[in-house]
N, C-alpha and C positions, 0 to 999 in steps of 0.2 A: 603336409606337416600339421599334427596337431596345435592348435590355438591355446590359450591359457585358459578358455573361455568351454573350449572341447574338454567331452566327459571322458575318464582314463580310461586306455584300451579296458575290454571286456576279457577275462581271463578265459582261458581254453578248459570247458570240462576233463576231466582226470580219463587216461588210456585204461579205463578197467575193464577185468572181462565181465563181460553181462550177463546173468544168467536167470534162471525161471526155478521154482519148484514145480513137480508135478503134481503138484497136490491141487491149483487152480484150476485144471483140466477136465474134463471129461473124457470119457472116450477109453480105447485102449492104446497099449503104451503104445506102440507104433504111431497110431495116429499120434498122441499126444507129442512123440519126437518128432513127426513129420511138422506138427503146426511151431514148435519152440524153432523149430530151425527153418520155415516157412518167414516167421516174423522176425530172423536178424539175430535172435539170442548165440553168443557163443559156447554156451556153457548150460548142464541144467545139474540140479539135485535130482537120485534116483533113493527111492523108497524100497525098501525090504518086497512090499506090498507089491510093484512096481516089477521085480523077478518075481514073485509067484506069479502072479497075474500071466506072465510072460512066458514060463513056462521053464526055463533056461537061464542061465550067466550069459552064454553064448550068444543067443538072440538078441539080446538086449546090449551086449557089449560090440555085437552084427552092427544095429542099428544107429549105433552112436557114431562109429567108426564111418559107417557108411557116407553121415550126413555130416560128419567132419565138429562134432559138437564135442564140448570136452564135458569132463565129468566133474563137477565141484565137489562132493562129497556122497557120500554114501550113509544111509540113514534108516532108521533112527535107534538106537541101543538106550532101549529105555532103563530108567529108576536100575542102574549097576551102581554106583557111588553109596559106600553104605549101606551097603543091603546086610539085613539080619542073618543068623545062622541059618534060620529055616531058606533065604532065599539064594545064600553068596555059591555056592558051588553051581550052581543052574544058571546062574547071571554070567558064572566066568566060562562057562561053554555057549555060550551064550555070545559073549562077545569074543571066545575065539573063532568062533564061525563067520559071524557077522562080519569080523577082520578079515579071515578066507573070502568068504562071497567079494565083499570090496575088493580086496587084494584081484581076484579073478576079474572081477569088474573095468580094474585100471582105475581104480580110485585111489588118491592119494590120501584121504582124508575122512576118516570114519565120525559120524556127528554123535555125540554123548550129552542129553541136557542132563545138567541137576538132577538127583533124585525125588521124585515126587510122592514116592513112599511113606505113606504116615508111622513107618516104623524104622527108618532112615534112623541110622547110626552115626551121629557127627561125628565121632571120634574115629573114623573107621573111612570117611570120605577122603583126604588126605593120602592113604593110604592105596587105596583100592581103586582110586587116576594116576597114581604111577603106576600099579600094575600095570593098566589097561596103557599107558601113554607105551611103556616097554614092549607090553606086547605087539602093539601097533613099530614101534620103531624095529622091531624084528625082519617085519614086510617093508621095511621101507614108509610106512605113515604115520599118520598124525590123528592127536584126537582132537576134536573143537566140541569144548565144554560150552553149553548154553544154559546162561542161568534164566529158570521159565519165569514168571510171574508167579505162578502157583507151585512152584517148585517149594518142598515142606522145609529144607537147611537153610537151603541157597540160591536165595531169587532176585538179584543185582549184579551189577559186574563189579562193586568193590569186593561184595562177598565173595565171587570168584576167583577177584586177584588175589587176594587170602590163599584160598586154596592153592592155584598157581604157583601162587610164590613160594610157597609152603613145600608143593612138590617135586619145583625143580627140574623139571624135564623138558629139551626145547623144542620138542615135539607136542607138547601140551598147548592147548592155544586156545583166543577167547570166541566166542559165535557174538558179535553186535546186530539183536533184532530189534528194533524200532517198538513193534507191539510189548514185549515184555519191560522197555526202560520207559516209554510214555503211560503205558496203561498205568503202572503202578507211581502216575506223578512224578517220576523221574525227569533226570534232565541232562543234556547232551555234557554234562559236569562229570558224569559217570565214567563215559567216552574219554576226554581229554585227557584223563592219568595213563592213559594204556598207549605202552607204543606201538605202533604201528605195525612193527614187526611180530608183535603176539597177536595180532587176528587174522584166523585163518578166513572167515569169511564176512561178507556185512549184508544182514536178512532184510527187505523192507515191507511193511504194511502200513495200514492206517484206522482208524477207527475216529465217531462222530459224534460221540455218548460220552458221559461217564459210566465207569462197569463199578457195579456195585459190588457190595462183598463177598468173596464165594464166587463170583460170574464170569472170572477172568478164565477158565477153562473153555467153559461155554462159550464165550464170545471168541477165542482164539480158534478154536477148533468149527466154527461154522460161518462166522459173520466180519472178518476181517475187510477190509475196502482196498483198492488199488493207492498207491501213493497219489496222494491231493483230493480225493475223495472222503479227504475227511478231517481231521481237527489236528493230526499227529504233525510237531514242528521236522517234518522231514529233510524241509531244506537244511534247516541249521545243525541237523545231525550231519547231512554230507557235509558241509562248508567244516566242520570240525574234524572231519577223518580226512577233509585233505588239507587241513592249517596240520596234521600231524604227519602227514606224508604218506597215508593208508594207501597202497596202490593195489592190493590185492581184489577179487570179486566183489561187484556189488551187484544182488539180485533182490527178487520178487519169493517171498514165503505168504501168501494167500490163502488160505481158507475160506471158502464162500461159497456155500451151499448153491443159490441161484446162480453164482458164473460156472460151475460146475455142471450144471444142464444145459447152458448152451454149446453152441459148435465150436470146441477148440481152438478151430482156425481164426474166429470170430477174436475169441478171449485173449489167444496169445499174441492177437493182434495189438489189441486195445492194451494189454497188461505191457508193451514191450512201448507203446505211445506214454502210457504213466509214466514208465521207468526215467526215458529221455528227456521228455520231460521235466519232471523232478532232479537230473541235474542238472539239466540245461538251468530252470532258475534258479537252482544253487550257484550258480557262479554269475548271477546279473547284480548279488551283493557284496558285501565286502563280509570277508571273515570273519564267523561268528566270534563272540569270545563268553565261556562259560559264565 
């Protein structure tokens, strides 16, 4: 029996699925599914990039199935939101394909960040993620809106909820990455208004710098660090998503040019130790409070 004197039990980290982007990888996709499901992950993101490489839907939906790994979403439809005249009919076959390939994939969840188009139409953003949210609930999915950092509209998750709210559809849903709410000084405040039930999925990285202005592209797309490897309050992001009851995936989105050359087996080892990790000490404290 605990003593008066005894510390309160230790709460038990959150049942989420765990999952990898393959974007930390090297290698081809095979290998890279063989090391995600080698190191324990349940779940990964597959990249557009990720079927060409591979040749097939088939192969790739082969592989996943094989090794019993589910699929968090299907990625990446880039700058659709707002696209000018010259770009919106291209963009919208564009993302009914993208929806197909997914759909054929056994993806539930097609990723959409913010437009990062310097010619981004606000008035037209609102508009043009219901399309895509309907077209997705056609197949049966969902879109996960991620607002980037450098995104040109909409680069926060308040700005998003905006959007969201705006358009109404319960297939619409928010992406929480850690690199784009801390790089731009944000703070797990962002997080705490959104229920639980609007995020489709929750991204993690980290970084050890201040990124200077202009550099948030740069530094996301090659030099990201594994959670704790670096300055990003990642505990207190998880400790916030489960004071809100988040039960959905929480995975690894990586960029890093050097763990990209080493051997797979090696990185999704080590990236699947970060993960654990970083919940595990999320929950040796007491819930954050914005």
């Amino acid at each position: 029996m605990p003593t008066d004197q005894s510390p309160p039990p230790r709460p038990a980290p959150p049942l989420n699925e765990l999952f990898i982007n393959t974007i930390l990888l090297g290698g081809t996709v095979n290998e890279k599914i063989a090391a995600i499901c080698a190191a324990g992950f349940d779940a990964v993101e597959i990249w557009r990039q990720d079927v060409e490489a591979a040749g097939s839907v088939s192969s790739v939906r082969s592989a996943l199935t094989d090794r019993a790994l589910g699929l968090v979403d299907y990625q990446v439809l880039l700058d659709f939101d707002g696209a000018p005249d010259s770009k919106r009919a291209a963009k919208r076959d564009e993302a009914l394909a993208m929806l197909e390939t997914g759909h054929a994939l056994g993806a539930h969840t097609l990723l959409a960040p913010a437009s990062t188009d310097p010619d981004c139409e606000p008035d037209r953003i609102v508009a043009d993620i219901g399309w895509l949210a309907d077209r997705a609930a056609e197949m049966g999915m969902r879109i996960a809106y991620e607002p980037m950092a450098w995104s040109t509209r909409v680069h926060t998750l308040p700005m998003a909820a905006q959007i969201l709210d705006a358009a109404k559809r319960p297939n619409l849903l928010f992406v929480v990455d850690s690199f784009h709410i801390f790089s731009r000084d944000r703070t797990v405040a962002d997080v705490a208004g959104i229920a639980a039930d609007r995020i489709a999925l929750v991204q993690l990285s980290d970084y050890g710098k201040p990124i200077a202005p202009g550099q948030h592209k740069q530094v996301a797309r090659h030099s990201r660090l594994l959670p704790g490897d670096g300055q990003f309050p990642i505990g207190g992001l998880l400790r916030v998503l489960a004071d809100i009851g988040y039960a959905g995936p929480i995975g690894l989105e990586v960029f890093n040019d050097e763990l990209k050359t080493l051997d797979p087996m090696e990185v999704a080892g080590r990236a699947m130790v970060a993960l654990r990790r970083s919940l595990d000490a999320s929950f040796t404290c007491e819930s954050a409070k914005p």
